[in-house]
MARVEX-972480 format. One record per atom (N, C-alpha, C): residue number from 0; x, y, z negated. Coordinates in Angstrom, 2 decimals, decimal comma. Layout:
REM MARVEX-972480
BASE  resi        x        y        z
BASE   NUM        X        Y        Z
...
This chain:
REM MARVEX-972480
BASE  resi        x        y        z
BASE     0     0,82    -1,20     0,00
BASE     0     0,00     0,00     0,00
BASE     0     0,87     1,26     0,00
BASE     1     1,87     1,20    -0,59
BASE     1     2,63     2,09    -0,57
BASE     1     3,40     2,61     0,51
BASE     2     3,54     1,32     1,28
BASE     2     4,67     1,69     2,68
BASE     2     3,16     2,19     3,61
BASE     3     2,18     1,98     3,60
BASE     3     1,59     2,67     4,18
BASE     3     1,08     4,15     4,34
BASE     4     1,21     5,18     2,98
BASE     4     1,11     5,97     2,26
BASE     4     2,36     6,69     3,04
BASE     5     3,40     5,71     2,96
BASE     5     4,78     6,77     3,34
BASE     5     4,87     6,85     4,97
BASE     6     4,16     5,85     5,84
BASE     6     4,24     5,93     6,87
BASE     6     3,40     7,11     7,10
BASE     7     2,22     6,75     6,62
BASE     7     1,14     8,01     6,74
BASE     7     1,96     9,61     6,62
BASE     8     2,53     9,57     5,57
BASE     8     3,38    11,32     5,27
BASE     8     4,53    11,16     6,13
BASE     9     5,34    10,10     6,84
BASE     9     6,31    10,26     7,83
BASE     9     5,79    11,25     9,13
BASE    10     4,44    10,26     9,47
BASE    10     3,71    10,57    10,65
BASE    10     2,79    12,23    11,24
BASE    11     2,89    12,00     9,85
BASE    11     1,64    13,91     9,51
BASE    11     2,41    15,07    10,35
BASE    12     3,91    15,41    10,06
BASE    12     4,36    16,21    10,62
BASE    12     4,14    16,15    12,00
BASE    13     4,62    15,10    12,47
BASE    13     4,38    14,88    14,36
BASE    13     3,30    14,86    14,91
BASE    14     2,59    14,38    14,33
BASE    14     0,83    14,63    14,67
BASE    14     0,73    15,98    14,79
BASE    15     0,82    16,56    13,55
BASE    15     0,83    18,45    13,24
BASE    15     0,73    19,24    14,36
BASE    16     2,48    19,13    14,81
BASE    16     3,54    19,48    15,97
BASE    16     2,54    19,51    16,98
BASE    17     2,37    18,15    17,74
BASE    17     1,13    17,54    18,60
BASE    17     0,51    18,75    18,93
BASE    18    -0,31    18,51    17,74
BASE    18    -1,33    19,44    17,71
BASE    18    -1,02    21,50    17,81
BASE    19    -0,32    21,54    17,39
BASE    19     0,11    22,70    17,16
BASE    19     0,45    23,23    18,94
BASE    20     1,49    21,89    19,49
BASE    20     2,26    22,17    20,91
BASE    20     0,88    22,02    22,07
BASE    21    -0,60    21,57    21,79
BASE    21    -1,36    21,36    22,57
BASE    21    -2,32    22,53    22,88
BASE    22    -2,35    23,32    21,69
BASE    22    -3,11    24,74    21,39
BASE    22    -2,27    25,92    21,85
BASE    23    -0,78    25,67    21,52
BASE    23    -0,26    26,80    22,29
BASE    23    -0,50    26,27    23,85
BASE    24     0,12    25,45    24,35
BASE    24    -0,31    25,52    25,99
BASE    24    -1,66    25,44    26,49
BASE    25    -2,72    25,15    25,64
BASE    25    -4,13    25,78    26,41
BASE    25    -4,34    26,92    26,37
BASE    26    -3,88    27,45    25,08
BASE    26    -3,88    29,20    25,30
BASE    26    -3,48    29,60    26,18
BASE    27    -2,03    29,30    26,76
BASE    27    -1,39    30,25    27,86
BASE    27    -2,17    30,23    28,95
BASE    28    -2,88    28,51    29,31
BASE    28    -3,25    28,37    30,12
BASE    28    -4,59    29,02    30,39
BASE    29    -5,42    29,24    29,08
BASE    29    -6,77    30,07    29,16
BASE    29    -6,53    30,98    29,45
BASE    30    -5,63    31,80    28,88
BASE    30    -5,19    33,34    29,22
BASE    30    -4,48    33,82    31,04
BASE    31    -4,18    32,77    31,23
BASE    31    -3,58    33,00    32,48
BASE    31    -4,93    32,60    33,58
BASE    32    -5,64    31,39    33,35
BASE    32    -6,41    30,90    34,94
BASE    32    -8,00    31,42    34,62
BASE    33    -8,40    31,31    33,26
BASE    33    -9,65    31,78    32,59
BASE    33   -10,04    33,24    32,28
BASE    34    -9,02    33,71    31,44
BASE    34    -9,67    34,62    30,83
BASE    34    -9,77    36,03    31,61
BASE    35    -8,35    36,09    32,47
BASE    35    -8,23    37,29    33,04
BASE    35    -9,23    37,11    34,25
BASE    36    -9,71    36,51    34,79
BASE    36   -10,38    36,23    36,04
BASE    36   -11,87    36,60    35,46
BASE    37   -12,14    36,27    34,25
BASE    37   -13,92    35,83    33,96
BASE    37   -13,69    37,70    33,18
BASE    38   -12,76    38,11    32,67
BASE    38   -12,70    39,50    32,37
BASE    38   -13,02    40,90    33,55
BASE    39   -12,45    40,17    34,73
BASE    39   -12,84    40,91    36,01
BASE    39   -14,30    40,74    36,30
BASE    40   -15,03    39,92    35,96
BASE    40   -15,55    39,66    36,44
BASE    40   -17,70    40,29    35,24
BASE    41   -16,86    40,41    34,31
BASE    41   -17,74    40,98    33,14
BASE    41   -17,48    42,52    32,88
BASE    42   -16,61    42,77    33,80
BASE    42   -16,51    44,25    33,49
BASE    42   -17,30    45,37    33,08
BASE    43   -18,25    45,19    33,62
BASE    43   -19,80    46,13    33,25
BASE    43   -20,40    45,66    32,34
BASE    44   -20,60    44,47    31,75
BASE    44   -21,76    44,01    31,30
BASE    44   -20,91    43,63    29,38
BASE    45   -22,02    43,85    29,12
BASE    45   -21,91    44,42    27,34
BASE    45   -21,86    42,96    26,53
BASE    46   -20,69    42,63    25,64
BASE    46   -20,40    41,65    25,09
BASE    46   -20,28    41,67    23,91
BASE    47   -20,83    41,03    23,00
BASE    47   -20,98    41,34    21,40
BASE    47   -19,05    40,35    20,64
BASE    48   -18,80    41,40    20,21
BASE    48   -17,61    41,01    19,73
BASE    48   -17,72    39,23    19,53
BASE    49   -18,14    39,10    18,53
BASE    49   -19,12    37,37    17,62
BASE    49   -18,61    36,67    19,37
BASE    50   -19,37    37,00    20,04
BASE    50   -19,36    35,91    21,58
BASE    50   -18,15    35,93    21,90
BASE    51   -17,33    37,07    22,03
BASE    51   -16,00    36,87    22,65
BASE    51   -14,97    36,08    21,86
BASE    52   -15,56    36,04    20,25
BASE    52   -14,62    35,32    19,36
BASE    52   -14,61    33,82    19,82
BASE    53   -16,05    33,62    19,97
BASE    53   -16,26    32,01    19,96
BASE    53   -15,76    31,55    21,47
BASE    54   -16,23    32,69    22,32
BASE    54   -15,19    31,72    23,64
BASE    54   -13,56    32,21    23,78
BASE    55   -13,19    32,53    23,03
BASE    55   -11,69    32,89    23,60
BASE    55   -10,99    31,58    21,87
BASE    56   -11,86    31,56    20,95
BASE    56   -11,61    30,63    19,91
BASE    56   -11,50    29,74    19,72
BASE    57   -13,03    29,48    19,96
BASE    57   -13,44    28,17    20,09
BASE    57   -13,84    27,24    21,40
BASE    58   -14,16    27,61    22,36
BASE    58   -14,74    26,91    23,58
BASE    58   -13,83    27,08    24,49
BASE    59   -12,75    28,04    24,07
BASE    59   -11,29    28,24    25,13
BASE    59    -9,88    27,14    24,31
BASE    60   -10,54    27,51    22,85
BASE    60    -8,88    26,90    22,49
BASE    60    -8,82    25,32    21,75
BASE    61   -10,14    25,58    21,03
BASE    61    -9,61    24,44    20,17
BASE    61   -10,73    23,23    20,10
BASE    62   -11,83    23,48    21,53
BASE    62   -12,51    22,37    22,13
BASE    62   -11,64    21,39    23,00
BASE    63   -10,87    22,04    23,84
BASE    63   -10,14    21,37    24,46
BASE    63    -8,62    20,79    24,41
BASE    64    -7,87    21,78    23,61
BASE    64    -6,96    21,02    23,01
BASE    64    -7,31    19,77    22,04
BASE    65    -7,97    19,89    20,82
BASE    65    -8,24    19,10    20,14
BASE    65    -9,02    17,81    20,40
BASE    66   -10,27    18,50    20,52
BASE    66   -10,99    17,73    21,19
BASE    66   -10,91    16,78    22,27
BASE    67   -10,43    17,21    23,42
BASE    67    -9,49    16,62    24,45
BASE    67    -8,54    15,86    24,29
BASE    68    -7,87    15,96    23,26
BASE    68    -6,54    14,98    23,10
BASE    68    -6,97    13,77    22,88
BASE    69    -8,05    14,20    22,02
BASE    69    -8,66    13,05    20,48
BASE    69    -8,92    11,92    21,35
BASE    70   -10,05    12,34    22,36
BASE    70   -10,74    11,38    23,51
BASE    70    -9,45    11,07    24,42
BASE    71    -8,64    11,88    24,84
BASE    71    -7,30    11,33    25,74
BASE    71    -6,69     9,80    24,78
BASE    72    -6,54    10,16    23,82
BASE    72    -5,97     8,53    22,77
BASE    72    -6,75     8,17    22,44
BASE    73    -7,70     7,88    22,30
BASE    73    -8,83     6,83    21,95
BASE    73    -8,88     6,01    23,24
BASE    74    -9,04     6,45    24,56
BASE    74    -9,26     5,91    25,57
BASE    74    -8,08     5,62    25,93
BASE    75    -6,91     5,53    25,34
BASE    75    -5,55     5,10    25,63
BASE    75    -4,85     5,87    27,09
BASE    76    -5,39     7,22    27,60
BASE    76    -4,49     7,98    28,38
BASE    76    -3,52     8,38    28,11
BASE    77    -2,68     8,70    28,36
BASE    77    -1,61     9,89    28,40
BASE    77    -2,02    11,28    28,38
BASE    78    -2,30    11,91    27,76
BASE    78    -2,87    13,91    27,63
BASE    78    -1,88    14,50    27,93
């Protein structure tokens, strides 16, 4: 039980990392192919702060990194 415990706290950091290295490159990537394009494109039209949080937050960053990975290893892909 124990060597499992320590494997578990070996493993945490790299998982972390993972995770950490998957959120920075969807960001760049939202910011570069997403955001500036759909920003041209809303220029006129009136956006409540709250909305821009949740898609540049949540539905840009950490649906698809996370989320995405989770289902990439479960289904045994490569992400």
């Amino acid at each position: 039980m124990i060597i499992f415990y320590f494997k578990l706290l070996i493993s945490l950091p790299v998982l972390l990392f993972r995770q950490w290295f998957n959120i920075a490159s969807q960001k760049r990537f939202f910011q570069k192919k997403v955001w500036i394009p759909a920003m041209n494109n809303l220029q006129n039209q009136q956006i409540a702060q709250k909305t821009l949080q949740k898609i540049t937050n949540y539905y840009g960053l950490y649906v698809p990194a996370i989320l995405g990975t989770s289902f990439c290893k479960l289904r045994g892909k490569k992400c």
